[in-house]
KOLTOR-981603 format. One line per field, with one value per atom (N, C-alpha, C, O): chain; atom name; residue in one letter; x, y, z; residue number from 1. Coordinates in steps of 0.05 Angstrom, whole numbers, plus 5000, padded with zeros to 4 digits. Example, Ala and Ser with C-alpha at 12.3 -4.5 7.8 and 13.67 -1.06 7.14 Angstrom:
# residues 2
chain [A	A	A	A	A	A	A	A]
name [N	CA	C	O	N	CA	C	O]
resn [A	A	A	A	S	S	S	S]
xx [5264	5246	5264	5285	5257	5273	5258	5268]
yy [4886	4910	4934	4934	4955	4979	5001	5023]
zz [5156	5156	5156	5169	5142	5143	5157	5161]
resi [1	1	1	1	2	2	2	2]
***
This chain:
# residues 148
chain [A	A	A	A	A	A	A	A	A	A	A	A	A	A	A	A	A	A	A	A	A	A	A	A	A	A	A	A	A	A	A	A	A	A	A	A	A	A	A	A	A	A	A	A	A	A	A	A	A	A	A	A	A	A	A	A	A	A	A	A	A	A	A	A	A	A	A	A	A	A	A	A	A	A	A	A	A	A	A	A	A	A	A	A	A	A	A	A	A	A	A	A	A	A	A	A	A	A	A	A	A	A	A	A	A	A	A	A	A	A	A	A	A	A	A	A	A	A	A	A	A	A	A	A	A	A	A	A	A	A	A	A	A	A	A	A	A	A	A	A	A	A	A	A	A	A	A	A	A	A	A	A	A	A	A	A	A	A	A	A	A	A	A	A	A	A	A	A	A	A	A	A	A	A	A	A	A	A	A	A	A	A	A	A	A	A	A	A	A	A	A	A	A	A	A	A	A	A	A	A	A	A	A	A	A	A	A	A	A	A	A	A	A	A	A	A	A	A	A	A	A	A	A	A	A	A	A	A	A	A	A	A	A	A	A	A	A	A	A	A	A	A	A	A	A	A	A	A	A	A	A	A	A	A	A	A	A	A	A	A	A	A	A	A	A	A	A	A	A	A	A	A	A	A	A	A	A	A	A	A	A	A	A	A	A	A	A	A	A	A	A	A	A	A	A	A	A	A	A	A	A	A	A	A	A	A	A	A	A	A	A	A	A	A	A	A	A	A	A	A	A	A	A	A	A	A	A	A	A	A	A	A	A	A	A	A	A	A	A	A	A	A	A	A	A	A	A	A	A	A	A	A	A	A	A	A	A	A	A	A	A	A	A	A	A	A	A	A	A	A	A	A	A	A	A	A	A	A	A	A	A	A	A	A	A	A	A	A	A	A	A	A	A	A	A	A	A	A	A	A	A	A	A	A	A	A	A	A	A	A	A	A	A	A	A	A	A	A	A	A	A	A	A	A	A	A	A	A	A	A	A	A	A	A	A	A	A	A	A	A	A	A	A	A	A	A	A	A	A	A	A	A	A	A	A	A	A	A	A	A	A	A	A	A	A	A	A	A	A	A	A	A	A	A	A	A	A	A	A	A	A	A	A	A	A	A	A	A	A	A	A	A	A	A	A	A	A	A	A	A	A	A	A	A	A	A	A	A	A	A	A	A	A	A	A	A	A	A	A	A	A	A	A	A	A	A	A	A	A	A	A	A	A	A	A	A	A	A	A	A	A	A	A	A	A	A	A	A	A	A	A	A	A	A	A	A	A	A	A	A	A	A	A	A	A	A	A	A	A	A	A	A	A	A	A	A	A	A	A	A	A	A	A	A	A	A	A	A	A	A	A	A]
name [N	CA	C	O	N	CA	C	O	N	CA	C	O	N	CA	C	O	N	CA	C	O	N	CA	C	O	N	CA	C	O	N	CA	C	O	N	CA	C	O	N	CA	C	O	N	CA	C	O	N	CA	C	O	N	CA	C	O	N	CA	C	O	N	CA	C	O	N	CA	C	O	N	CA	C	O	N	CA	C	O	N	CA	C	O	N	CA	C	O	N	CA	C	O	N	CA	C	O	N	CA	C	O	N	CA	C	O	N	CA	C	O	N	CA	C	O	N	CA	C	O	N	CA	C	O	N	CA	C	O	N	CA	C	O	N	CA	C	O	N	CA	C	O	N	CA	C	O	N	CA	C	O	N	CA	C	O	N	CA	C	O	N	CA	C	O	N	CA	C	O	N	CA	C	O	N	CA	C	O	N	CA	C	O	N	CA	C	O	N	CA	C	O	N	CA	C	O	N	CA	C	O	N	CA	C	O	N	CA	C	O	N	CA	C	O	N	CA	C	O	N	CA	C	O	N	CA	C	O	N	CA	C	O	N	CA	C	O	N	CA	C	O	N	CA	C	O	N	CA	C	O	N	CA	C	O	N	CA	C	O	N	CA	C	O	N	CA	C	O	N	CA	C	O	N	CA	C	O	N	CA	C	O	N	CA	C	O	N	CA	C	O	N	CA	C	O	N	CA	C	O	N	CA	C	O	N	CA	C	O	N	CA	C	O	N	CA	C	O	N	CA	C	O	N	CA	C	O	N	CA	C	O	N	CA	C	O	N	CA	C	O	N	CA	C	O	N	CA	C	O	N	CA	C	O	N	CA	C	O	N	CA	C	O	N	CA	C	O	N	CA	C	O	N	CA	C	O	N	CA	C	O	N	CA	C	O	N	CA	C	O	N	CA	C	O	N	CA	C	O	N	CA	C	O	N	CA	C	O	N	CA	C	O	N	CA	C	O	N	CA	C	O	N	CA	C	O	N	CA	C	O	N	CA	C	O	N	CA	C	O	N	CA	C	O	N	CA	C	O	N	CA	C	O	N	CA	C	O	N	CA	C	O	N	CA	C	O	N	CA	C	O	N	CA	C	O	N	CA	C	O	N	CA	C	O	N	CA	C	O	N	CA	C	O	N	CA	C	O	N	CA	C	O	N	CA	C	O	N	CA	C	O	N	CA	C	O	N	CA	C	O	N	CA	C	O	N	CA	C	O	N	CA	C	O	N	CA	C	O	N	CA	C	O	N	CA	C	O	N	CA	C	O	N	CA	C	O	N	CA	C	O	N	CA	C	O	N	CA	C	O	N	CA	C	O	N	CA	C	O	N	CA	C	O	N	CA	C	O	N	CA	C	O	N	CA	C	O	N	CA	C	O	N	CA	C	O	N	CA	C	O	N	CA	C	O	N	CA	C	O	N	CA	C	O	N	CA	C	O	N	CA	C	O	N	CA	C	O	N	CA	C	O	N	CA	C	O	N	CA	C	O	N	CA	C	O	N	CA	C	O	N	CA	C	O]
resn [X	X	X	X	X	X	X	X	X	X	X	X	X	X	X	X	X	X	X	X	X	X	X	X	X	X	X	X	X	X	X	X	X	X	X	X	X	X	X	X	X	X	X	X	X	X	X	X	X	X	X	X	X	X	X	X	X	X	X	X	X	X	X	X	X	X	X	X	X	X	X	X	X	X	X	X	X	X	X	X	X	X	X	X	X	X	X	X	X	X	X	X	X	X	X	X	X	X	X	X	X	X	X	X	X	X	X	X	X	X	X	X	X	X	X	X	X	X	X	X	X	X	X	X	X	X	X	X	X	X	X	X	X	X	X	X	X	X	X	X	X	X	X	X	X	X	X	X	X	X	X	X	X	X	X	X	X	X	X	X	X	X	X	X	X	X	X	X	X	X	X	X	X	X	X	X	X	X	X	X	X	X	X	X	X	X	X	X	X	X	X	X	X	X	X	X	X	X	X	X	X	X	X	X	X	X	X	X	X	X	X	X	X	X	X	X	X	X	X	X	X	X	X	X	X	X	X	X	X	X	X	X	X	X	X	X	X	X	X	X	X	X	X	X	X	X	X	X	X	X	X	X	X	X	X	X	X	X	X	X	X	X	X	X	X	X	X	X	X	X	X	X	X	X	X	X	X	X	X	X	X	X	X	X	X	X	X	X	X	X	X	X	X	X	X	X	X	X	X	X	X	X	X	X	X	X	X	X	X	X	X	X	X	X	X	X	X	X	X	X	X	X	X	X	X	X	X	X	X	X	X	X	X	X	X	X	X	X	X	X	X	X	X	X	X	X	X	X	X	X	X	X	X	X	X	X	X	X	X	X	X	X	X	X	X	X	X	X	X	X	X	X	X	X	X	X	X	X	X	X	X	X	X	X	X	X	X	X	X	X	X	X	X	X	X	X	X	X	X	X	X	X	X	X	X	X	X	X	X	X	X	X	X	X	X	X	X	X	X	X	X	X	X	X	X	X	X	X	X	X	X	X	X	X	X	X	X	X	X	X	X	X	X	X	X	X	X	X	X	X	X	X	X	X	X	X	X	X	X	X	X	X	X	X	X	X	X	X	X	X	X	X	X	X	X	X	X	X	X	X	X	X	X	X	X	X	X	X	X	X	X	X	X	X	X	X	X	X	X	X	X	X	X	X	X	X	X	X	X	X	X	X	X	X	X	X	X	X	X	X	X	X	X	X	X	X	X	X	X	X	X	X	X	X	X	X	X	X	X	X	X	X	X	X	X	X	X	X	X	X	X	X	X	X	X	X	X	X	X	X	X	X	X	X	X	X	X	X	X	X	X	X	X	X	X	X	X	X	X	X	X	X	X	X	X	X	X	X	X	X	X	X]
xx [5017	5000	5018	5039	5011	5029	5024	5000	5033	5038	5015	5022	4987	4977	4979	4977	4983	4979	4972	4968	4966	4957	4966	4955	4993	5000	5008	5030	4993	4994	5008	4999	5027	5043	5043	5047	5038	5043	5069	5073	5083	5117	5121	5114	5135	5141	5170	5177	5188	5214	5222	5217	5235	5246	5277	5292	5285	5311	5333	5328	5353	5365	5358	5364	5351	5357	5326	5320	5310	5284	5296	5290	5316	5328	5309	5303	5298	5280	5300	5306	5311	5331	5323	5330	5295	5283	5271	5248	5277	5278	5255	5254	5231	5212	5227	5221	5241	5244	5259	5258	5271	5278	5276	5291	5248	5241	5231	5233	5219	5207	5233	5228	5249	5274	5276	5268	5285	5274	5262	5272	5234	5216	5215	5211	5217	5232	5251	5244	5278	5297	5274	5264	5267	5246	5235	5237	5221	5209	5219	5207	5247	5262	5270	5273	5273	5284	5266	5275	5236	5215	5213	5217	5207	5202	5217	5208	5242	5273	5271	5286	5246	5242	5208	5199	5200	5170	5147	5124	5157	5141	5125	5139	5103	5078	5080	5073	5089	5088	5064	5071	5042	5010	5017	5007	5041	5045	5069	5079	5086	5103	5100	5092	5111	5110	5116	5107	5126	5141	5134	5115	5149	5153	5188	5206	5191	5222	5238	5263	5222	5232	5229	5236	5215	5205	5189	5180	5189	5181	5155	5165	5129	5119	5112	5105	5114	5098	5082	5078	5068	5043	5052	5057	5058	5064	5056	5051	5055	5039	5072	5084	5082	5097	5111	5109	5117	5118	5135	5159	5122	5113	5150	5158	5163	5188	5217	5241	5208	5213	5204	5183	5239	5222	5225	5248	5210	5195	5221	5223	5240	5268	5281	5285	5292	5301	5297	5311	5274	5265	5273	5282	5268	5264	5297	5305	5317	5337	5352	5365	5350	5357	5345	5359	5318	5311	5325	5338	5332	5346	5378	5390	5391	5422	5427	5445	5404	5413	5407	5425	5382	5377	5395	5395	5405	5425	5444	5453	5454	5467	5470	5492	5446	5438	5432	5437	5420	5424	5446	5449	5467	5495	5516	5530	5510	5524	5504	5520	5482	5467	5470	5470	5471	5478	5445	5442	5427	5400	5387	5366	5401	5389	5417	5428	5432	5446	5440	5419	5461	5449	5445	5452	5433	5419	5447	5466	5447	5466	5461	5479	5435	5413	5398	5392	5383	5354	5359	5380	5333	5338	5343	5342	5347	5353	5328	5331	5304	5281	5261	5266	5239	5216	5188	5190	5163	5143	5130	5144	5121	5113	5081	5079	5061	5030	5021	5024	5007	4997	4959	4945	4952	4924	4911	4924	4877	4867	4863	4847	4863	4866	4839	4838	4821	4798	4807	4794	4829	4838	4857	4869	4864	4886	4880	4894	4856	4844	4844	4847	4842	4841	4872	4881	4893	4923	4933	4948	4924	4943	4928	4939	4906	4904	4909	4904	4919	4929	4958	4960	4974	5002	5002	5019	4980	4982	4977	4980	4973	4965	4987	4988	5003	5025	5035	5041	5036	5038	5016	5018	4997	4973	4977	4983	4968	4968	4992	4988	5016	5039	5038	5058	5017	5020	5004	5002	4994	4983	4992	4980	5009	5019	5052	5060	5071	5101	5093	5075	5116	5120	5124	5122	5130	5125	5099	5096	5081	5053	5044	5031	5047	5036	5041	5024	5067	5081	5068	5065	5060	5050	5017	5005	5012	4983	4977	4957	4999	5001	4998	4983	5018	5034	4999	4990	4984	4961	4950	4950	4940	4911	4921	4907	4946	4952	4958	4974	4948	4956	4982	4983	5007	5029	5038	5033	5053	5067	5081	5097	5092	5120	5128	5115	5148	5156	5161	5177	5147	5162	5190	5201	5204	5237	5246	5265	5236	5249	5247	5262	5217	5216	5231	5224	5254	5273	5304	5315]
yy [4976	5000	5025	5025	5041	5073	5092	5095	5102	5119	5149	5170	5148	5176	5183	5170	5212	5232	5255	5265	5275	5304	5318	5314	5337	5339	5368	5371	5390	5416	5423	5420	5431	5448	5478	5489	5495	5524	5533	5533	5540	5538	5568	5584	5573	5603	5601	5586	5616	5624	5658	5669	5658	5692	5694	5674	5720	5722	5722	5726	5717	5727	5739	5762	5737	5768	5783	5805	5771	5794	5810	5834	5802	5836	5843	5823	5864	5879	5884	5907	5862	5865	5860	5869	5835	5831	5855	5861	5867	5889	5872	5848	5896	5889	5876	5854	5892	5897	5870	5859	5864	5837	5809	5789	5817	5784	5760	5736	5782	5763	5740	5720	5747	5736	5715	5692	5726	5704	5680	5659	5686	5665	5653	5629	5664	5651	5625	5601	5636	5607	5590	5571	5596	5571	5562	5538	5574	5556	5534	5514	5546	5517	5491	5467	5506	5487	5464	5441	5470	5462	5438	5413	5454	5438	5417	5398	5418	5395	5372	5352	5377	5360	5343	5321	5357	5351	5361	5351	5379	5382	5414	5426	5417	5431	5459	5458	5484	5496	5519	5536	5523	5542	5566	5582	5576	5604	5611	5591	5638	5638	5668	5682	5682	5703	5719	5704	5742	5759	5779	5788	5794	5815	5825	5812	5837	5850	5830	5830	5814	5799	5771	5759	5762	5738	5730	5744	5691	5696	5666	5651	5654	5639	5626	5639	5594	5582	5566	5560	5556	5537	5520	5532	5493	5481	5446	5441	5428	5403	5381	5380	5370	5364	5330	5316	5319	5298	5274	5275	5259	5234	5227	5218	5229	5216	5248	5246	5265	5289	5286	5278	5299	5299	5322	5326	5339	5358	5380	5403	5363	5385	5385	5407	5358	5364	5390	5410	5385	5403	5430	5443	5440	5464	5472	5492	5452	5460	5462	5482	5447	5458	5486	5506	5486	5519	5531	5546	5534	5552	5556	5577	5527	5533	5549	5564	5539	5548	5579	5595	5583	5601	5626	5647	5625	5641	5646	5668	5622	5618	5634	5639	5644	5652	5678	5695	5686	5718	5728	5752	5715	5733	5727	5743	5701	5702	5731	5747	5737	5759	5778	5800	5779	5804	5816	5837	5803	5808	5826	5839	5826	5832	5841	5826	5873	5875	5876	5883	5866	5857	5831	5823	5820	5794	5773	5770	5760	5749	5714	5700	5701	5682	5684	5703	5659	5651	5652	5656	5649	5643	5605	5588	5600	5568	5558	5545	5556	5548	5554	5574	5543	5554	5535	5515	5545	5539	5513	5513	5500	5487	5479	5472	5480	5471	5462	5471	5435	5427	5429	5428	5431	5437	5413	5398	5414	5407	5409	5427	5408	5408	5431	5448	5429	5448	5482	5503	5480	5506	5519	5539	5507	5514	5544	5563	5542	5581	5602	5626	5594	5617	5619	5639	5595	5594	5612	5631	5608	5619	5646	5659	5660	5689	5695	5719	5680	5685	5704	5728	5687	5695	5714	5730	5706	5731	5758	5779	5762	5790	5796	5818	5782	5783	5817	5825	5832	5860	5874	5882	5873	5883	5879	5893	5853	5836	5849	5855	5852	5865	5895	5907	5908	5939	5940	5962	5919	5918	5897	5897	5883	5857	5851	5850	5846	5847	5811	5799	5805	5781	5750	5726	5765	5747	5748	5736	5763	5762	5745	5727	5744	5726	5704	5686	5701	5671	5660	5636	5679	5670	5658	5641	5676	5669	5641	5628	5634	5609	5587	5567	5593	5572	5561	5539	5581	5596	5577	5553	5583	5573	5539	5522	5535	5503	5490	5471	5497	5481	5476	5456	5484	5476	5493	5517	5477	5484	5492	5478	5527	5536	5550	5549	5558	5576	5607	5614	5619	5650	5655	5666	5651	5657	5643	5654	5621	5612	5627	5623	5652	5656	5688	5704	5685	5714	5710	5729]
zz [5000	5000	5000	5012	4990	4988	5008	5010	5020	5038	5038	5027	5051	5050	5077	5098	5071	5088	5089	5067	5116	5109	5144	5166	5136	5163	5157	5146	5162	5154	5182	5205	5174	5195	5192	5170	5221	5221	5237	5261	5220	5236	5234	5216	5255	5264	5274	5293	5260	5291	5266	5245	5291	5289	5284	5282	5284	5279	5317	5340	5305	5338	5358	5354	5374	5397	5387	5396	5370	5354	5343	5347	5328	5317	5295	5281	5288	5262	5240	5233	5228	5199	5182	5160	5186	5154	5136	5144	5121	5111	5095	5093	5082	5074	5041	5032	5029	5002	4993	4971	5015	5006	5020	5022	5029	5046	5016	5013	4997	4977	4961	4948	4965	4965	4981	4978	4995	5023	5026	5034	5017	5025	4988	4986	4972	4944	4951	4949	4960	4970	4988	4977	5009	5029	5012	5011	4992	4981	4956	4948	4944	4941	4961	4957	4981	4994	5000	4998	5007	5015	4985	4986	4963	4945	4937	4924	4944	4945	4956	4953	4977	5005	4993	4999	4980	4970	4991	4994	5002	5031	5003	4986	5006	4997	5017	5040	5004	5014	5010	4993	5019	5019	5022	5007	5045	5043	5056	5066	5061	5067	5071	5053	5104	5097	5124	5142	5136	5156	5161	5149	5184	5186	5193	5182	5203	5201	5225	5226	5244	5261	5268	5288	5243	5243	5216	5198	5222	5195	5197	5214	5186	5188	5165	5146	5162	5142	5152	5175	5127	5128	5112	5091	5110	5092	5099	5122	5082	5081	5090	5068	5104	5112	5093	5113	5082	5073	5086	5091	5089	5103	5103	5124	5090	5099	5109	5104	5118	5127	5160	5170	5177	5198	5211	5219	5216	5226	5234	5227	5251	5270	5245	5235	5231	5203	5189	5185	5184	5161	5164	5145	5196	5205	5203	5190	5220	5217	5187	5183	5171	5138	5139	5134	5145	5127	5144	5130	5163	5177	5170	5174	5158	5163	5130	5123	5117	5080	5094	5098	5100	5090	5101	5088	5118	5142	5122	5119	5104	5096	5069	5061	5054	5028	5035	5018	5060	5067	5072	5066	5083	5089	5053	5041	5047	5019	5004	4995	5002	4985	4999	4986	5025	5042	5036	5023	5044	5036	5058	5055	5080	5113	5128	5144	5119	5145	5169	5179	5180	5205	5220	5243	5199	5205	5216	5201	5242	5248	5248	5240	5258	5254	5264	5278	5260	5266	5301	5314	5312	5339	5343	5325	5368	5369	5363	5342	5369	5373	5357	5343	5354	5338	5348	5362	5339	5334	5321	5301	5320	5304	5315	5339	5301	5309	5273	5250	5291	5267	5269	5289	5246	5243	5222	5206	5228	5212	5186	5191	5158	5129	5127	5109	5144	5142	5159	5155	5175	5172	5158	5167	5129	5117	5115	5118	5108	5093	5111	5104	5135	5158	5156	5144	5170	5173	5148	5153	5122	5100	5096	5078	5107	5101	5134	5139	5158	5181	5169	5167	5163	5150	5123	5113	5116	5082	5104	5091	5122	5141	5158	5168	5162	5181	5180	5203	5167	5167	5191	5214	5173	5191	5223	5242	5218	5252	5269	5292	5258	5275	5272	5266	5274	5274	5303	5315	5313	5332	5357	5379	5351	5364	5362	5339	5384	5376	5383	5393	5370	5359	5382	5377	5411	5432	5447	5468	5435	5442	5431	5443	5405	5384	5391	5389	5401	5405	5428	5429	5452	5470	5467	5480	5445	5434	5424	5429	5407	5385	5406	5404	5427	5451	5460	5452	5478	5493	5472	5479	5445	5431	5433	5443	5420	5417	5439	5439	5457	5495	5497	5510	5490	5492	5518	5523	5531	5562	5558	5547	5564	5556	5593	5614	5588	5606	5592	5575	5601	5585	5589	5570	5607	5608	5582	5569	5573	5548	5522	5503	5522	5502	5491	5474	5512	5496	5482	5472]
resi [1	1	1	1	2	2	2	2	3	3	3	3	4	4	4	4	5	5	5	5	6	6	6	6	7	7	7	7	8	8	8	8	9	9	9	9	10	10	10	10	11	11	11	11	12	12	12	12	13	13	13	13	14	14	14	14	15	15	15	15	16	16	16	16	17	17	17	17	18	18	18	18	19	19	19	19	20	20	20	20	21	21	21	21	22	22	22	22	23	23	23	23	24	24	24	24	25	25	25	25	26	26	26	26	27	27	27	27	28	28	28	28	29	29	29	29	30	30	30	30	31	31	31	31	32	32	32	32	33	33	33	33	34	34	34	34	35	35	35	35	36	36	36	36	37	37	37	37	38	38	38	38	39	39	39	39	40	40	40	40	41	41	41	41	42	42	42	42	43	43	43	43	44	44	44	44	45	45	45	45	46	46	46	46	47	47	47	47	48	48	48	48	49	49	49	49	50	50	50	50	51	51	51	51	52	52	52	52	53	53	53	53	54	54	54	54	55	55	55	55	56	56	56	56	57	57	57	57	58	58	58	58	59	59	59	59	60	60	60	60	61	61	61	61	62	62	62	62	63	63	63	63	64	64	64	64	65	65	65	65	66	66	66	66	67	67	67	67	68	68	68	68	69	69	69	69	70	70	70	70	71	71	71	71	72	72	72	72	73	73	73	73	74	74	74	74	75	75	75	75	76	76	76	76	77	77	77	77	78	78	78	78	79	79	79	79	80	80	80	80	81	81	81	81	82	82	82	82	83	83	83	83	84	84	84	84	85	85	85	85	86	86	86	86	87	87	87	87	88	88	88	88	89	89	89	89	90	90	90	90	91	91	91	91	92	92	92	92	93	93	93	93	94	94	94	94	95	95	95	95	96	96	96	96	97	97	97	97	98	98	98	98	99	99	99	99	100	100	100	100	101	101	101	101	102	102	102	102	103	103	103	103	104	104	104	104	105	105	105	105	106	106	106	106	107	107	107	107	108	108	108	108	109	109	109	109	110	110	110	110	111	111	111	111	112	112	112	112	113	113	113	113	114	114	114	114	115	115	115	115	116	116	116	116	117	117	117	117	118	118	118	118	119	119	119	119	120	120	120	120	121	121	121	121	122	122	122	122	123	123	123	123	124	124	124	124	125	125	125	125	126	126	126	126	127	127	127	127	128	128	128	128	129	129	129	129	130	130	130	130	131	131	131	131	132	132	132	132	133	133	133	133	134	134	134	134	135	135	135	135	136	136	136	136	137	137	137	137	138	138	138	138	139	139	139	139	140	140	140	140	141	141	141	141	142	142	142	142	143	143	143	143	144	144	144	144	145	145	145	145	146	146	146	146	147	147	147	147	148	148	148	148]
***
């Protein structure tokens, strides 16, 4: 029998320290490379998208991909493809840690116009509110000392 599945992941992490380096002009860049990388992997990526201190996707996870994997590639290329393009002065890396919540296939539409807003939503919200929000809605047990 062949392998089905449906494992929509909403993954979030930020830059170092929250530094504000993702410069708007060239995140589309940015999330351009993720989304090779993603597609290299066969993992389905729905959306991709930031603000100056962070960055979130939505993407369909593939069944022989595992989850810390994945996260750590996008993070080492891509660190990697901003200081070779010099895309983000500033930018030193990712933070250690990140997000990950997975959802039902019936909230893909809210999750991917969640992230197509990511501008908006942060004119009103800094980015460890949110996190505390994501933590808060998906029952996950954190400590706040961990999240600076």
């Amino acid at each position: 029998m062949r392998t089905y599945t449906q494992i929509l992941y909403h993954i979030v992490f930020g830059t170092k320290y929250r530094e504000a380096v993702l410069v708007k002009e060239n995140r589309r860049e940015l999330f351009n490379y993720i989304y090779g990388i993603l597609k290299k992997k066969k993992c389905y990526l729905y959306r991709v998208n930031g603000v100056e201190d962070h960055i979130h996707l939505a993407l369909d996870l593939h069944p022989t991909i595992a989850l810390a994997d994945l996260v750590k590639d996008i993070k080492l290329a891509s660190s990697d493809f901003i200081k070779e393009k010099n895309l983000f002065p500033g930018f030193e890396r990712w933070q250690d840690g990140y997000g990950a919540f997975t959802l039902s296939i019936h909230g893909k539409a809210d999750l991917v116009q969640y992230i197509k807003d990511q501008e908006e939503h942060h004119r009103h919200k800094t980015y460890r509110e949110e996190l505390i929000e994501l933590l808060t809605e998906y029952e996950v047990d954190f400590d706040e000392k961990y999240l600076d």
